[in-house]
C-alpha positions in Angstrom: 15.1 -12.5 -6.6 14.9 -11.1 -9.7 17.8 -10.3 -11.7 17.2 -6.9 -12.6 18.8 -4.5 -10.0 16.5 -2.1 -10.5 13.6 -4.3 -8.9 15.7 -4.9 -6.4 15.3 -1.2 -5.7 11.9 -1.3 -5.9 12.0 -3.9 -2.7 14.7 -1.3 -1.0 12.1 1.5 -1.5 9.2 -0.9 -0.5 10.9 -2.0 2.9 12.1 2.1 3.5 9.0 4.2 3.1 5.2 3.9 3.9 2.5 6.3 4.8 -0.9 5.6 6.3 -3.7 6.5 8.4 -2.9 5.7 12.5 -5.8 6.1 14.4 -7.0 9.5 13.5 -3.4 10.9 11.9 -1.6 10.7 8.6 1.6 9.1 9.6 5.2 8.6 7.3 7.5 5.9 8.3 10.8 5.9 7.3 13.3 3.2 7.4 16.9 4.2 7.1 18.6 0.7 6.9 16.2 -0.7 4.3 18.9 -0.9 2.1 21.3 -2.6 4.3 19.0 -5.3 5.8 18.1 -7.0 2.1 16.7 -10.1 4.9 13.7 -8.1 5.6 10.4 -9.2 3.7 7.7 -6.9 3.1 4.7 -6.8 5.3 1.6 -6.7 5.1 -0.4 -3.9 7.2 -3.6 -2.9 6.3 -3.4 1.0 7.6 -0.1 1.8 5.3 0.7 1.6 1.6 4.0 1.7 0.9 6.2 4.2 -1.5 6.0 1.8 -4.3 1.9 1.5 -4.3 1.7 5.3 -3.6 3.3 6.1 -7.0 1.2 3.4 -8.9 -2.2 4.9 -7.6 -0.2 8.4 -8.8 0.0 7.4 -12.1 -3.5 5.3 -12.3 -5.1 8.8 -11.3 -3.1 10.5 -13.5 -4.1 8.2 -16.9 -7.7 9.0 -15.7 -7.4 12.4 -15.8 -5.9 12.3 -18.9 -8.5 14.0 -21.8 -8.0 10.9 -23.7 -9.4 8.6 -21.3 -12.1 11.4 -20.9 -12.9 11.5 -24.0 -13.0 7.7 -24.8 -15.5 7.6 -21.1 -17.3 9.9 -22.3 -17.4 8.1 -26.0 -18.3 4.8 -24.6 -21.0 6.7 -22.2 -22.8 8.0 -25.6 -22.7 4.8 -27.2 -24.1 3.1 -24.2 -27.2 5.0 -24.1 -27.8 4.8 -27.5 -28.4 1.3 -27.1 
């Protein structure tokens, strides 16, 4: 465990929320004694991410939207080709 509470609320917000893909349907689980059973361990399941990943792809898209990154693709795109 990691002595910093706040990534011991990262595990709480892990173990609480996921979303995924169920057969054909978008589905949100919610787990309202995440918090109180700190036993549970996360697992693994291929058709859900959890609440924790969701926001890390969020802010991965997010830097490569950014105009910087843009402009530094489209930078290194010029300089490949004039190779």
């Amino acid at each position: 465990m990691h002595s910093d509470p706040g990534f011991g609320a990262l595990g709480v917000f892990r173990r609480s929320f996921r979303i995924g893909i169920v057969g054909d349907r978008p589905t949100i689980h919610f787990n309202p004694v995440a918090n109180e059973d700190q036993s549970a361990r996360f697992r693994y399941e291929p058709e859900y991410i959890d609440a924790v990943y969701l926001e890390f792809l969020a802010c991965i898209g997010h830097i490569i939207s950014s105009p910087n990154v843009q402009a530094l693709q489209s930078a290194i795109a010029v300089d490949i080709k004039s190779r």
